[in-house]
N, C-alpha and C positions, 0 to 999 in steps of 0.2 A: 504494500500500500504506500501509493508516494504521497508527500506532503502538498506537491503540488495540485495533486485529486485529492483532497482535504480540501484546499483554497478552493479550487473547483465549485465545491460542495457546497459552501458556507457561500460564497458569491452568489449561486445560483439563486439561493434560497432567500437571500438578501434583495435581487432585482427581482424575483417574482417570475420570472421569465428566460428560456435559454434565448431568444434574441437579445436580450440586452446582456445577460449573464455573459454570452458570447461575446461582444463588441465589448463587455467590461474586459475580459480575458483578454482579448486582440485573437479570439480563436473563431474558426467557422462553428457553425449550431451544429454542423453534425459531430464534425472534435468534440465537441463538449458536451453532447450525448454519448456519444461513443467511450467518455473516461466516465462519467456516473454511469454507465452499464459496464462497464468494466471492475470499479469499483462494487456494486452490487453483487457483482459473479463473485468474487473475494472472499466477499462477506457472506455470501450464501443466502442472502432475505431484500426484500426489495426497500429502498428507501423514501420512491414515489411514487402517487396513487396516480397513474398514465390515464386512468378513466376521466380525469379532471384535465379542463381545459388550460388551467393556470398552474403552474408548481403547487403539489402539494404534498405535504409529505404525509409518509406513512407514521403509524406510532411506534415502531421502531426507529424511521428517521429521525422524527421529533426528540429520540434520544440520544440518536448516534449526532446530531446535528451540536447537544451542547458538549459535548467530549470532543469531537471535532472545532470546535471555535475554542476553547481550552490550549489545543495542541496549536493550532494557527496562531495563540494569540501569544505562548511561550515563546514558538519561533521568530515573532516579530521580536520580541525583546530579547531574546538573545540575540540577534542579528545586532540591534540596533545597539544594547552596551557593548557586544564585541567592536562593533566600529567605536563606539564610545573609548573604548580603552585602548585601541589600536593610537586613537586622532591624540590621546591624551598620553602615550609613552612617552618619555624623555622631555616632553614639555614644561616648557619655566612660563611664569607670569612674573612680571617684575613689577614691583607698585613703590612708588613713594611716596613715604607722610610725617609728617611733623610727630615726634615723639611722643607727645601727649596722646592720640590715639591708638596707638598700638596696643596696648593693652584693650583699653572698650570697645572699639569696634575693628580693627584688621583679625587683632587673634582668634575673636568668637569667629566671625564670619570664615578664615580661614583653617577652623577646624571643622567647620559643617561641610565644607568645599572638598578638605581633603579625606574627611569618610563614603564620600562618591567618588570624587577623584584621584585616589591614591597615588599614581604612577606622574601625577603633575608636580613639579618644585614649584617654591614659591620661592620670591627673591626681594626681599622685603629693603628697599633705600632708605633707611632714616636721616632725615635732614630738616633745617629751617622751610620754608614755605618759599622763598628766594631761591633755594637751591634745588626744592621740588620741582619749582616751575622750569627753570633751568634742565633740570634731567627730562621732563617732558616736552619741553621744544626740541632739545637735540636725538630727542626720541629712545633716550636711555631706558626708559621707562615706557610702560603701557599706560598707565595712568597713575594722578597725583593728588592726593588727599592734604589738604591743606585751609590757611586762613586767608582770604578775598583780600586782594591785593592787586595791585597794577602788574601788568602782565606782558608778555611778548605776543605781536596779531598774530602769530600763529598756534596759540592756544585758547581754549577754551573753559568757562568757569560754570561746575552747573551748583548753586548752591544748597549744602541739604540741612543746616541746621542752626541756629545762635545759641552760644552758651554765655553765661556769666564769667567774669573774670574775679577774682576772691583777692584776699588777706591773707597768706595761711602760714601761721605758726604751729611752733611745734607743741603736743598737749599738756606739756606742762610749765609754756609761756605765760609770763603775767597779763596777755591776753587774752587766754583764755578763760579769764576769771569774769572776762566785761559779755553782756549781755550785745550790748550793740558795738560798732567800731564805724567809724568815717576813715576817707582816704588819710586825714591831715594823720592817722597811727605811723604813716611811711615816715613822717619827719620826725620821728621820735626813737625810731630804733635802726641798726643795719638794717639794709635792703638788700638781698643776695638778688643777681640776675645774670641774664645769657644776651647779649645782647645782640653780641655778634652771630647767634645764631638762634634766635628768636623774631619769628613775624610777628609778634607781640609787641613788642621796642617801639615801634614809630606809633605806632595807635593807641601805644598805654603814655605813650610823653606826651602824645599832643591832648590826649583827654585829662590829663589830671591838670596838665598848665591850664587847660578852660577851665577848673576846678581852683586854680591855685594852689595847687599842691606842690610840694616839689622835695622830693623822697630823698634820703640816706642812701644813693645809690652806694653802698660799701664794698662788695664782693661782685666781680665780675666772672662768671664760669664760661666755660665753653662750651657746657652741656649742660641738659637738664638733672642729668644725675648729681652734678657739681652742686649746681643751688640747692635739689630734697637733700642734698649732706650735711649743706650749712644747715638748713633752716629747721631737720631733725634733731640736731646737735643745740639747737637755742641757741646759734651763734648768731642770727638774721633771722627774718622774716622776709615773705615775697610775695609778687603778686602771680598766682595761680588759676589757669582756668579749670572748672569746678568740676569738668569732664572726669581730674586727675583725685576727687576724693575718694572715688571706688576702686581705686589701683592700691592692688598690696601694697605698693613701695610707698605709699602715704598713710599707713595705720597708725603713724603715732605724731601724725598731723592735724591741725583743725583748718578747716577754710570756713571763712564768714565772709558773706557778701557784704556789699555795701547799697540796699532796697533804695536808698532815698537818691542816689546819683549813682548810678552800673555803671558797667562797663562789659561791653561785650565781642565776642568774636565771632566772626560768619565765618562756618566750616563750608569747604566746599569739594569739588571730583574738577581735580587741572587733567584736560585733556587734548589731544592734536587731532583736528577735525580732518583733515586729511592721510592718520591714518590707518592702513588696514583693517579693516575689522575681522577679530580672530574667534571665532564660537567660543572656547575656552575661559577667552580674555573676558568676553563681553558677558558669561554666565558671571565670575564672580565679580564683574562689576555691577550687575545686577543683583546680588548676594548685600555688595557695599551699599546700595540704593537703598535695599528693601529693608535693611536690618534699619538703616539711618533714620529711618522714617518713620519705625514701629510703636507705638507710644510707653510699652515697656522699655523700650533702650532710651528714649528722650527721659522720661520720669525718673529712671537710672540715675541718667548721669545729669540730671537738673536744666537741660536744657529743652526748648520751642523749635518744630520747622521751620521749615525757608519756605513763605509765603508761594518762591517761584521752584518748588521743588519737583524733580520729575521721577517719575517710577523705572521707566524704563531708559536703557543704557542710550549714551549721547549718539548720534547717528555718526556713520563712519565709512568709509571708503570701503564695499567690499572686496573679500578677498579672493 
């Protein structure tokens, strides 16, 4: 019994008619009488009642017909993940994002990715949002997660979220003893930051100077990990987006907003409109969309959508 007199089977029974079941097939009507009586002999019992002008089946068909769409329906799925795992061998996705999200939204999303996709690497860039954009112009990268910034015309910005930007010392700062805090706390103690490689820098100076604020810039790090060292240690305090309070590496940190004047960051997906579009690539950037979007992951990590956010993956030169 072949599988393709299976398919046969299940078609026929589907159009209602060997004229059309036939022209489904690309077979003549009598081919395709000729393999349901072929099948039939097989099987020894007949599967249609021939006295009926229309396909009808017998009630043995009737039974053989869901055993049969079962076995047709395995075949298409194994067909379809064996190419799935053939397209996905030795494949890399390269992404780059600014350190603060890695932990919230790259890791979850690429381990839901990698229990379907196993045989795919992932190549994870961490960097400022400056040098994100950077790897996604020159096309280092497939796409780039990062904070809304002035850009090179050959990328594109889709944006999927605003979060707060915090106060946050470490839990057993004389901070954390106050109920409420204002920006003017930055002039009263170190201020650990990353400047040089923080998209934060030019939008946290220019909003606190409209604030009048003007902070103990003390310790300058070259990573994020630099400043959580100072400012765990109660050597400084910093200003942090609130994304980073559900991140282990912050347990014995506090962040407090400032409700009466924020400050905020637009997250967004740097992408080169021109190119390729790769099914792999664009499944988990659809993985990065949908998670960003879900109102468990915003509530999470204390942040609102992007008014212009889109569901499905930025359009793309196909491949």
């Amino acid at each position: 019994m072949r599988l393709s007199t299976l398919e046969c089977f299940v078609i026929l029974n589907d159009m209602g008619s060997f004229h059309a079941a036939a022209n489904a097939l690309n077979l003549s009507q009598p081919a395709l009488s000729r393999r349901i009586s072929t099948l039939e002999a097989d099987l020894g019992v007949k599967l249609l009642d021939r006295k009926q002008k229309k396909v009808t089946l017998t009630p043995v068909g009737v039974e053989f017909l869901e055993n049969a769409k079962q076995i047709v329906a395995l075949n298409d799925k194994m067909v379809k993940r064996t190419r799935e795992v053939g397209v996905a061998t030795g494949r890399t996705i390269s992404v780059g994002t600014i350190p603060s999200l890695i932990e919230p939204l790259v890791i979850p999303v690429a381990r839901n990715f990698s229990a379907r996709y196993k045989l795919v690497r992932l190549s994870v860039h961490e960097a400022n949002s400056d040098t994100v954009v950077k790897f996604v112009a020159n096309g280092d990268v497939d796409f780039g997660i990062g904070i809304a910034m002035t850009r090179p015309e050959e990328t594109e910005f889709v944006p999927l979220f605003s979060e707060p930007l915090c106060v946050a010392f470490s839990n057993n700062h004389v901070l954390a003893q106050e109920d409420r805090i204002g920006w003017k706390v930055l002039e009263d103690f170190p201020v650990s930051y990353n400047s040089s490689s923080s998209g934060n820098w030019l939008q946290i100076q220019s909003a606190l100077r409209s604030r009048e604020v003007y902070p103990d810039w003390r310790h300058e790090c070259l990573s994020l990990m630099g400043v959580l060292s100072f400012v765990a240690t109660g050597s400084s305090i910093a200003i942090l987006p609130k994304s980073l309070a559900i991140s282990d590496l912050t347990k014995s940190l506090t962040f407090r907003e400032v409700p009466d004047v924020p400050i905020e960051r637009q997250i967004g997906v740097f992408y080169k409109p021109t190119r390729r579009s790769i099914d792999l690539v664009d499944r988990f950037l659809t993985m990065i969309l949908s998670t960003a979007a879900e109102p468990a992951f915003l509530q999470r990590i204390g942040s609102k959508p992007s008014g212009r956010y889109r569901k499905t993956p930025p359009d793309r030169q196909p491949e």
